[in-house]
C-alpha positions in Angstrom: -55.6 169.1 -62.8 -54.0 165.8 -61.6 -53.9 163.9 -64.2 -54.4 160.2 -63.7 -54.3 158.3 -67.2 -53.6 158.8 -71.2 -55.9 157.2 -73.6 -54.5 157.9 -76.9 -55.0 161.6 -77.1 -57.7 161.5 -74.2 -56.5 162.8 -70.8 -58.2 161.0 -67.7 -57.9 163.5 -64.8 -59.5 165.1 -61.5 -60.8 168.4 -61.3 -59.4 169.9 -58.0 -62.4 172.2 -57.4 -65.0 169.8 -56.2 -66.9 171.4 -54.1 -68.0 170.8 -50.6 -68.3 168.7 -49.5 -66.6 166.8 -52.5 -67.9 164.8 -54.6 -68.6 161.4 -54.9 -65.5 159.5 -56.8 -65.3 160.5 -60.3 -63.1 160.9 -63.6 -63.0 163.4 -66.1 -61.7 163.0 -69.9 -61.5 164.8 -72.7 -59.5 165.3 -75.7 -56.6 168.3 -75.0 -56.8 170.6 -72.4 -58.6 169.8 -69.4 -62.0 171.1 -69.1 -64.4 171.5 -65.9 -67.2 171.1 -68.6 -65.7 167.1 -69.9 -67.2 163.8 -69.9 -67.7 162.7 -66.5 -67.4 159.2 -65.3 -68.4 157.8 -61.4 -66.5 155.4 -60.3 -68.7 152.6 -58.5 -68.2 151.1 -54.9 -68.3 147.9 -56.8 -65.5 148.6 -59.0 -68.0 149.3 -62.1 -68.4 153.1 -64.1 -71.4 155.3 -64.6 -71.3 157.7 -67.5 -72.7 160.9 -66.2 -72.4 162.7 -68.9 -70.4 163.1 -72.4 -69.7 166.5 -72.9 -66.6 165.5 -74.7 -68.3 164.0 -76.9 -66.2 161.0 -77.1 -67.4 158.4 -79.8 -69.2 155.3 -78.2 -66.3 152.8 -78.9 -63.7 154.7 -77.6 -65.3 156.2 -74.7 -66.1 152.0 -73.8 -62.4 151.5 -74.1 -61.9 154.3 -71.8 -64.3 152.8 -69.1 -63.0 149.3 -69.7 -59.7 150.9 -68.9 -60.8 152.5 -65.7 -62.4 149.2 -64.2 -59.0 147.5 -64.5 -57.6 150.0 -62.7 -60.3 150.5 -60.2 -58.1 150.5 -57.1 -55.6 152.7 -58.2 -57.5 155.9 -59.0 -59.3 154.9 -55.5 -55.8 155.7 -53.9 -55.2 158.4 -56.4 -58.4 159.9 -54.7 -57.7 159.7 -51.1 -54.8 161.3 -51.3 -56.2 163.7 -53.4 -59.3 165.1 -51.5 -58.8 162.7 -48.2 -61.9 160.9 -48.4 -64.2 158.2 -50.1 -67.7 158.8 -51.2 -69.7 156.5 -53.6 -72.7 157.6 -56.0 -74.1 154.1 -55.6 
């Protein structure tokens, strides 16, 4: 799995299999090896995060950190992911 950013011992990644068609833009972490069953984060059309879930089950402080972390870099894993899966979809 590509992945995109380190958070202390948290991996920040895409999961190749999405589906099809593919999801809407998302993130998954978790602690170690990557997991299809991991926290997963949308990423916004406004630049903002959604926890979907927390499978990981990342402690609330940390797992803000983690989504502070992705808003700063909001346009970034928006690149990462088009050239990933070739397209742009928003959950809201």
């Amino acid at each position: 799995m590509p992945q995109i950013f380190k958070f202390g011992s948290y991996r920040i990644y895409f999961w190749l299999n999405e589906g099809k068609p593919v999801e809407p833009v998302h993130v998954h972490v978790s602690q170690g090896t990557p997991s299809e069953n991991s926290t997963k984060i949308w990423i916004t059309s406004t630049g903002k995060c959604s926890v979907a879930n927390n499978k990981s089950n990342i402690p609330a402080k940390t797992l803000g950190n983690i989504v502070r972390l992705l808003e700063s870099q909001y346009m970034e894993i928006l690149s990462l992911w088009k050239e990933t899966f070739g397209e742009l979809r928003f959950y809201c």
